[in-house]
Residue, then its C-alpha position, 0 to 999 in steps of 0.5 A: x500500500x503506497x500513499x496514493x491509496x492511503x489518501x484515496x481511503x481518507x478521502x472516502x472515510x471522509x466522503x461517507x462521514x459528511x453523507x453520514x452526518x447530513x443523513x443525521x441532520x435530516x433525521x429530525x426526532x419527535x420527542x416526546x415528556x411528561x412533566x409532572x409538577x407538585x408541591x415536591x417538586x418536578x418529575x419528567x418522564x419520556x414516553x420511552x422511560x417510565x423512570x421518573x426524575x427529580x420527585x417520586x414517581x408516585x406524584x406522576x398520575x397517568x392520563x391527569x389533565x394537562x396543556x400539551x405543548x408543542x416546542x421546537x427552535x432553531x430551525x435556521x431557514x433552509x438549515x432545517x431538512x424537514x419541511x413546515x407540513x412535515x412539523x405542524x403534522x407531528x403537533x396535529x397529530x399529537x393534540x397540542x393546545x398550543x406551540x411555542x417557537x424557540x427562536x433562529x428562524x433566520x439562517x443568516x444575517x440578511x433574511x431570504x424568503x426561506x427563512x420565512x417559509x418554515x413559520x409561516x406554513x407551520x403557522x397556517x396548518x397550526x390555525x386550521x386547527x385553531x392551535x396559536x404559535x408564540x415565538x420568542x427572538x433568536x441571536x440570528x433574528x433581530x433584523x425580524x420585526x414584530x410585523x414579520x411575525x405577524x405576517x408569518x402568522x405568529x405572535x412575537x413574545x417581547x418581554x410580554x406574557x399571556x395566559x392560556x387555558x386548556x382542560x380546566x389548567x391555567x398556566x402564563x407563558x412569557x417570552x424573553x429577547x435574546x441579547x446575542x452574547x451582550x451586544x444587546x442587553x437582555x430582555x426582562x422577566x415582567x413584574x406582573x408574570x413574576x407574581x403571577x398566581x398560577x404555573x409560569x413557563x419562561x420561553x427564551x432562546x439562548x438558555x444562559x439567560x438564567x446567569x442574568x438572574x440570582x444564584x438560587x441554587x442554595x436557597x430552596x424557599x426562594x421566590x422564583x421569578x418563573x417555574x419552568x424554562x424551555x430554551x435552544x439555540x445550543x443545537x445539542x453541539x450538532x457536531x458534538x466532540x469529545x469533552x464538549x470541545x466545539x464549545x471550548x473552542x468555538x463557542x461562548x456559551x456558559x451553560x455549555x463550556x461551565x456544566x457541560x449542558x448541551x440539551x435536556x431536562x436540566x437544573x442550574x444555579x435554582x433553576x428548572x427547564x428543558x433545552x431542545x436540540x433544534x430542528x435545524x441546523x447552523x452552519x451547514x446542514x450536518x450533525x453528529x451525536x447530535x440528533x434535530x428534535x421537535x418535542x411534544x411537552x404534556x405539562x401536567x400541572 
């Protein structure tokens, strides 16, 4: 074997690698949880895990009344290889009361019409139904007015909170502005939801937000500004290395380089919430060991 042979089976691996990792991004998963919330705590369970995390199984009561929500983030335009009828089918078929927008719809800096494609078709499979889609700013959407949402048939969260109601269960869900790692200040959680009477569902893109607010974890009994935080924009890493390297190296993200959290159910600094992996994809459509997710949350209240 000579060298020729040796680059020619490097090239290959390479080949078949970047088909691999292209196959990955395409392979968008519906994941779907239980979160059960009571006086004890929080218990989450998948529908492919009947284990229990974070309060006693016992607290989880099968088929209770709860607000299904429908989430998924970062969709990046074209950077998504699903299509919009594709996702909103998955929310539909599943009964959602409601779906939330994590943020990055844009792919890049200046906006093409793709990226407003995938919004605005899952918007209007979504209100055939009657089902509302509430959005929140990514890093990469700040040329997007308010208006564009509109148009695109969804309604911006900016610092604003509503109240929702299904199955008898009331819960206000608030969206928070994104600053794009401190070029822009972040947004501010509102008095009035902060004393909220009821469940508070924080909707942010970039989930190092919660390092704006005070260190709680030793403080069991403290007033808590929101319950629940559902968040993005990590993507999981997409192209996930050894010892979270992609974010040591090329990334600022706290959250991720400081506790190695990169997706999931997690709990930091006295705070709770759920990170999607995003449905789409940053910088080329590839990943690995990271797979695009949308997600299906029963919130059982």
């Amino acid at each position: 074997m000579n060298w020729y042979h040796i680059l020619l089976g490097l090239v290959i691996f390479g080949l078949l690698f970047l088909v691999f990792m292209v196959i990955s991004a395409a392979r968008v998963r519906v994941h779907k949880k239980d979160l059960y919330f009571t006086g004890k705590g929080i218990a989450s369970s998948d529908d492919s895990s009947s284990k229990a995390t974070a309060s006693s199984s016992s607290d989880c009561v099968p088929n209770s009344p709860c607000i299904t929500i429908g989430f998924f983030s970062d969709t990046h335009g074209f950077g998504c290889l699903k299509s919009p009828g594709w996702i909103a089918s998955q929310f539909l078929d599943n009964h959602c009361d409601i779906v939330l927008f994590g943020g990055d719809c844009v792919h890049k800096r200046t906006v093409r019409k793709s990226d407003l494609r995938m919004l605005t078709e899952v918007s209007s499979a979504l209100k055939a139904r009657r089902i509302e889609l509430l959005s929140v700013y990514g890093n990469h959407d700040w040329q997007l007015t308010p208006e564009d949402y509109e148009k695109m048939g969804t309604t911006l969260l900016l610092d604003t909170w509503k109240e929702i109601s299904f199955s008898g269960l009331k819960m206000a869900i608030c969206g928070i502005s994104d600053s794009e790692r401190g070029e822009r200040p972040w947004g501010q959680i509102p008095e009035d939801f902060a004393a909220y009477d009821g469940f508070r569902l924080l909707l942010v893109h970039n989930p190092d937000f919660i390092y704006t607010l005070p260190d709680l974890s030793k403080e069991k009994d403290a007033k808590r500004p929101f319950d629940y935080m559902l968040a993005g924009h990590l993507h999981g890493g997409q192209v996930h290395l050894p010892g979270n390297l992609e974010f040591i190296f090329f990334r600022e993200d706290r959250i991720a380089r400081e506790e190695s959290i990169l997706g999931g159910t997690f709990e930091h600094r006295g705070y709770r919430g759920f990170i999607s992996r995003g449905a789409g994809n940053g910088f080329l459509p590839i990943r690995f060991m990271a797979r695009p997710e949308i997600h299906i949350l029963r919130f059982h209240l």
